[in-house]
N, C-alpha and C positions, 0 to 999 in steps of 0.2 A: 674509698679504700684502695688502695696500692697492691698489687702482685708481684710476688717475691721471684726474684731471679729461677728457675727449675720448674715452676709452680705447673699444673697441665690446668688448660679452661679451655672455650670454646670459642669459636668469633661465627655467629650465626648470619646469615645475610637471612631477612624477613620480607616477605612478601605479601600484603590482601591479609597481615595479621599471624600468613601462616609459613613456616620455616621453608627456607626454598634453596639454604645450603648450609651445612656444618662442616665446621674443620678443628679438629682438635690440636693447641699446640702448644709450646713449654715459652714461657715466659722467658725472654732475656734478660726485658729491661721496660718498665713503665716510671716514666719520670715526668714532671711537669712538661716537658717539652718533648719526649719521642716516649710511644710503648713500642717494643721489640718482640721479635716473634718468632721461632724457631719451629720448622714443618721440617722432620729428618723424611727423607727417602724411606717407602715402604709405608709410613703412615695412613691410615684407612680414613677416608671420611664418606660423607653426605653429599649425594648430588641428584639433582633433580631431571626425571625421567617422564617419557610417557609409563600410563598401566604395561605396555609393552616391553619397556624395555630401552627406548630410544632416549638417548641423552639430547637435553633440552638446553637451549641457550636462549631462547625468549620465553618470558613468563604468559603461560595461555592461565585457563582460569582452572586447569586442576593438574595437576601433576603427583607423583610417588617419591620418592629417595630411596636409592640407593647407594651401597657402600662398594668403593675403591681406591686403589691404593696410588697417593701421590707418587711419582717417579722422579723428580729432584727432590735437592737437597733445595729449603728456599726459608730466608728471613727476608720478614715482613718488617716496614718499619712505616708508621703512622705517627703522624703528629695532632696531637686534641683538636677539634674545631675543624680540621682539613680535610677538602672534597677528594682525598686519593691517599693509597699508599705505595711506596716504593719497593719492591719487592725483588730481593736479589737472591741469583740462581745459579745454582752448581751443579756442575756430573760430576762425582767424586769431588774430587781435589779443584776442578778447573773452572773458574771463573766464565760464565757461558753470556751473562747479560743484566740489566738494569729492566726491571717491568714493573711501569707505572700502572697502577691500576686505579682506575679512577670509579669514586665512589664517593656515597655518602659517610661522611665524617661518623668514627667509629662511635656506640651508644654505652656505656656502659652498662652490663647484666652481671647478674645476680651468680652466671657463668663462667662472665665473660665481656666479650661484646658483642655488639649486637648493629648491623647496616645493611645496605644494600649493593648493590652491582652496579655503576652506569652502563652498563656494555662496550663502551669505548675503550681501549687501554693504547699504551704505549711503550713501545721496545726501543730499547738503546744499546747497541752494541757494543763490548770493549773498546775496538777501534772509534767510536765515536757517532757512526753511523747509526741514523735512527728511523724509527716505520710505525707508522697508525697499526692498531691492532684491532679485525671488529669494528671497521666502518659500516660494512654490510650490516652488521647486526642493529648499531644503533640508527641507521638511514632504514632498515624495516621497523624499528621498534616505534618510528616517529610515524611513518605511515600505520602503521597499526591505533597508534592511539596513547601505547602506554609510553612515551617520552612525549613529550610537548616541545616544537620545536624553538624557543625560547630555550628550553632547558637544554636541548640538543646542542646549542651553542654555544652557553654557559660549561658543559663539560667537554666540548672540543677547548675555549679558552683557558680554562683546569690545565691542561696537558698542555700548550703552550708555553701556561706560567711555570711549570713545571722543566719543560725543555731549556727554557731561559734560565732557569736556575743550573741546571746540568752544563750549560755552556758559561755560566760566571764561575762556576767549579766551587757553587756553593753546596750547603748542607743538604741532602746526608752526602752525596757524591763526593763531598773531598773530606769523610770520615775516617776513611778508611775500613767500612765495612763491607766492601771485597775480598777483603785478608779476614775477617771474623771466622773464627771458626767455636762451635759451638762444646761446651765441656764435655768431657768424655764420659761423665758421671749418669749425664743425662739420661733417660730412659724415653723409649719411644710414647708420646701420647694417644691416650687415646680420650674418647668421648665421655662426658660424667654422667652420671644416674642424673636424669632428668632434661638431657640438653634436649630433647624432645616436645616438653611442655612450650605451646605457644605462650609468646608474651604475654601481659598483660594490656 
């Protein structure tokens, strides 16, 4: 089943079974070939905390969530089957960067979707200029245990193939979703009754 242009769902990243971030957001566009995703500025989500309070960027074995509010404006755009999405980001009006986020290929849920994090990302700047994002993170997560470093280097070449496409001025990059700008009609998202229940 297909989501309709405005539609609010949720894109959970799942952890050991059990939810480790939610982000509520309005459907652009899901079509055989890209779903689209719309996070307006100010929107609230889930993120994962120590009991204390400390925002967490590696998964230990228990963690909390908590709600805060995104501060860009950012569509999401993902293609079925693909280890990453491209994720482009505004301050008001201004065109700020290209952030690849590299992860596992989005799941479809009952919500929404449903993936995980690799920790690795990648920034691309208007100019052209680009920078690993979160090496430290996934060069701990391999010493630790939870990336295998086979896998480690399977989602550095992700972002690679990715940069190679940015530099052929293939898709989405020569879309023209820079200039996207999202309806006015729209309404801020928020999370649905139930995005809390763990998977199945």
């Amino acid at each position: 089943m297909a989501w309709a242009p405005g539609e609010h769902i949720v894109l959970r990243e799942i952890y050991l079974g059990r939810i480790w971030a939610a982000r509520p957001v309005v459907v652009v566009r899901d079509s055989p070939d890209v779903m689209a995703f719309w996070t307006p500025p100010g929107t609230r989500w889930q993120v994962p905390t120590t009991r204390e309070g400390a925002r967490l960027d590696l998964q230990p074995d228990d963690w909390v969530l908590r709600e805060v509010p995104f501060t860009l404006g950012t569509l999401r755009l993902a293609e079925p089957g693909v280890g990453h999405s491209v994720c482009v980001f505004w301050e008001g009006e201004e065109f700020l960067a290209w952030y690849v986020n590299l992860e596992e290929p989005l799941r479809r849920a009952p919500l929404g979707f449903d993936y995980l994090d690799q920790k690795l990302d990648l920034i691309i700047h208007p100019d052209g200029l680009w920078e690993w994002k979160d090496e430290d993170h996934l060069a701990e997560a391999v010493r630790r245990g939870i990336v295998a470093a086979d896998q480690a280097s399977a989602i550095r070449r992700e972002g690679e193939r990715v940069l190679e496409r940015y530099r052929a001025k293939d898709s989405p990059f020569s879309d023209g979703w820079e200039r996207w700008r999202p309806d006015p009609a729209w309404t801020t998202p928020v999370l649905p009754d139930g995005w809390d229940r763990a998977p199945r």
